[in-house]
N, C-alpha and C positions, 0 to 999 in steps of 0.2 A: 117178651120176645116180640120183638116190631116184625112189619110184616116181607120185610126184608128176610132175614133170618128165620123167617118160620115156612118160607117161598125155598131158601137154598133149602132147606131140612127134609122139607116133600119131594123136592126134586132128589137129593142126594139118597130117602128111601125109595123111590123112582125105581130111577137108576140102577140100585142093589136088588131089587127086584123084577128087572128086568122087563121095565117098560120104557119103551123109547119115548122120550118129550124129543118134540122138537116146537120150535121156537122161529114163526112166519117172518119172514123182511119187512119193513116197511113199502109197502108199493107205492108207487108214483104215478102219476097221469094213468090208472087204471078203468077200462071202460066199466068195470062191475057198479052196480051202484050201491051197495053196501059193502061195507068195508067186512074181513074174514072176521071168524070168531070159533073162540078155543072152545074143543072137543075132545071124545073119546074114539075113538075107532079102530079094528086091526087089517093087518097089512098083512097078506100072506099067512095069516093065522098068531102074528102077533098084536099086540095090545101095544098103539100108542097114543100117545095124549101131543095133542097141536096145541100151542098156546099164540095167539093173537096177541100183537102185543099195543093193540087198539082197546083191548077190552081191559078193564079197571082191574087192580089187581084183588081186589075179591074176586069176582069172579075167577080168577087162574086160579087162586087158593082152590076154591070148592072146585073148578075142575078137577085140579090134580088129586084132593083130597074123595074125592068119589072115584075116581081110577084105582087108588089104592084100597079104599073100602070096598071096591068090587074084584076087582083083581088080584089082589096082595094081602088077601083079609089073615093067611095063615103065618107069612111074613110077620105082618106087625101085629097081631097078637102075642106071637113067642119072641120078642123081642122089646127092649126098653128106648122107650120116645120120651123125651121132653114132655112133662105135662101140656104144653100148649099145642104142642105136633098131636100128641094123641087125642088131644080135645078136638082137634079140629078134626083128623079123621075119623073118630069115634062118632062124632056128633050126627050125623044123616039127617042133615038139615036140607032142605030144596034147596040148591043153586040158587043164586042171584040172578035175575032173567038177564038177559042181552038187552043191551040197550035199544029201540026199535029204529 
């Protein structure tokens, strides 16, 4: 599974478990001097995951994949994932840092 297809797989048990992604614009001529970067956070008592789409896409993997290991852990226990979706959620390996 490339990391294409293993990106829509977490997003689509995302989704079914009822965490909002969403997915930043590119910005233009922004005065910030660091560019966004994907997180977890809730909104009104929900749970959603930002994805940057400056940051490499390991890092979105292990975002998304620690949102579901925290939030969704009853979810994807009772239910059947691709060995390589569940390796990657299973796994509770540290994030890949943000690039500085």
């Amino acid at each position: 599974m490339d990391n294409a297809e293993l990106k829509d797989a977490l997003l689509a048990l995302a989704r079914d478990a009822g965490i909002e992604v969403r997915t930043l614009g590119r910005r233009r001529g922004s005065d910030c001097e660091a560019p966004p970067v994907s997180g977890t956070c809730r909104v009104r008592g929900a749970v959603w995951v930002v994805i940057s789409p400056s940051d490499p896409v390991e890092v979105q993997l292990d975002i998304l994949a620690e949102a579901l290991r925290t939030h969704a852990s009853a979810l994807i226990e009772g239910r059947y994932l691709p060995p390589a979706v569940r390796e990657r959620v299973s796994s509770g390996r540290d994030p890949i840092p943000h690039p500085a």
